[in-house]
C-alpha positions in Angstrom: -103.3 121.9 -67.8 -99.8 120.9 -68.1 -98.1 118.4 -65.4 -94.3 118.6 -65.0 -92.7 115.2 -63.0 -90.3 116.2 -61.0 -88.5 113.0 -60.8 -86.2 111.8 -63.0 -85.3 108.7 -64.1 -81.7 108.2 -64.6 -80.0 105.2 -63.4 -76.6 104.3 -62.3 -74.3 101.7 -64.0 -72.4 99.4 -62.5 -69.2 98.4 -63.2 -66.8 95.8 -61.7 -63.4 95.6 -63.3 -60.7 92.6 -62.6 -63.0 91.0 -60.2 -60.9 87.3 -61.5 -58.4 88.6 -59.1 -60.2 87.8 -56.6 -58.9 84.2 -55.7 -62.0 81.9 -55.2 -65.7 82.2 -56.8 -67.5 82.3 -53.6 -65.6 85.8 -52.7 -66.3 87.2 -56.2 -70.0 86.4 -55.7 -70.0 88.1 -52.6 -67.8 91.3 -53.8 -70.7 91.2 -56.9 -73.6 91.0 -54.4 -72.2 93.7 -52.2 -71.6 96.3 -55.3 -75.3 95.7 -56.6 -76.5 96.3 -53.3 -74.4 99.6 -53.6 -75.7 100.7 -56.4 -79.5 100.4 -55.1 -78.8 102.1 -52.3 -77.0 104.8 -54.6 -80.0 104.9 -57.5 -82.2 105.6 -54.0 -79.6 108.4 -53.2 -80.0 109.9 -56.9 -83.7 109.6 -58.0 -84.0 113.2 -58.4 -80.5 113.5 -60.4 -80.7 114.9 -63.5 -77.4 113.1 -64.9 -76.5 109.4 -65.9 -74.1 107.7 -63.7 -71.4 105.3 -64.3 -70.4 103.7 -60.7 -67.0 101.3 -61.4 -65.0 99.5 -58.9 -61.8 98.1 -59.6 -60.0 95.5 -58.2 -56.2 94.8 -58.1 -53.9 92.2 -56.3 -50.3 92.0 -55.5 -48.6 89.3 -53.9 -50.9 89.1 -50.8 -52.6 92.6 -51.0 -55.9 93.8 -52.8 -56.1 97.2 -53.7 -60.2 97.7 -54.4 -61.3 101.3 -55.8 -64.5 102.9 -56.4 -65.7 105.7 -58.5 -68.6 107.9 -59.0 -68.4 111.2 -61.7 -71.3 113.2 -60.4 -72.1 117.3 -61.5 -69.2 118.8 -59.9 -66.6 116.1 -59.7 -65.3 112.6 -59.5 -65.7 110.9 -56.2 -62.7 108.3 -55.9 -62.2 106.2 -52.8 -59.2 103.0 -52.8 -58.7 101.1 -49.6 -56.0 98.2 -49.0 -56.4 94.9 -47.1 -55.3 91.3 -46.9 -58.9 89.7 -47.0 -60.7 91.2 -50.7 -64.4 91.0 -48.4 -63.5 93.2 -45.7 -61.2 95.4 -47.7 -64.7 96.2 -50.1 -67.2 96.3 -47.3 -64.5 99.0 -45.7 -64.4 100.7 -49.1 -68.0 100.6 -49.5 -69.1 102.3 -46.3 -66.3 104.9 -47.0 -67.6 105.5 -50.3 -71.2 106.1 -49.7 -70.2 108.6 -47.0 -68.0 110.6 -49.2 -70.7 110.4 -51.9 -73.5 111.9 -49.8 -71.2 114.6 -48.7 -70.5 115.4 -52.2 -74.2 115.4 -52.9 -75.0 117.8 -49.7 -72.0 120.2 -51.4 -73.5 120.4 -54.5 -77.1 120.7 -53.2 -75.9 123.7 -51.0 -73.8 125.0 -54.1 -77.1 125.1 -56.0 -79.1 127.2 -53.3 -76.0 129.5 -53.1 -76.1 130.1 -56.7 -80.0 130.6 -57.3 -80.2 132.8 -54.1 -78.0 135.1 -55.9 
């Protein structure tokens, strides 16, 4: 008798880019411990995924504005989200929140996308 797992286990990597722009150490640690937290709840969101995913956030800074992005290339496309505040913490929990709304919407598309198609 042959067993098939139905759950796979691909993971999602995280990846911060010009996080030094971020003015002092104790923000940057937060920023960091916000995007791992992130990415749990996201590897939660995509045990049964069947592709690897790369989850990058990007921070820039000019004068007194941050300019944080995040990014997620599922099946059917790339989810980008950017937000723009004075205080780097608020600006990524904003973003954050954003993100993983937009990312389970995408997931809900694709899942009804799929039962569409095999109906057919």
């Amino acid at each position: 008798m042959r067993r098939f797992s139905n759950t796979f286990s691909h993971m999602v990597q995280l990846i911060i880019k010009n996080l030094k722009e971020v003015e002092t150490e104790a923000q940057r640690e937060q920023i960091r411990k916000m995007a791992e937290e992130m990415q749990q709840k996201l590897e939660t969101r995509f045990k049964r995924y069947d592709k690897d995913l790369t989850f990058e956030i990007i921070v820039n800074k000019s004068s007194a504005t941050y300019l944080i992005s995040a990014a997620l290339d599922m099946k059917s496309k790339k989810v980008l989200q950017a937000e723009e505040g004075k205080d780097p913490i608020l600006t990524a929990k904003k973003l954050l929140d954003e993100f993983f709304k937009q990312v389970a919407r995408q997931i809900e598309l694709e899942r009804k996308d799929y039962l569409y198609k095999r109906k057919r």
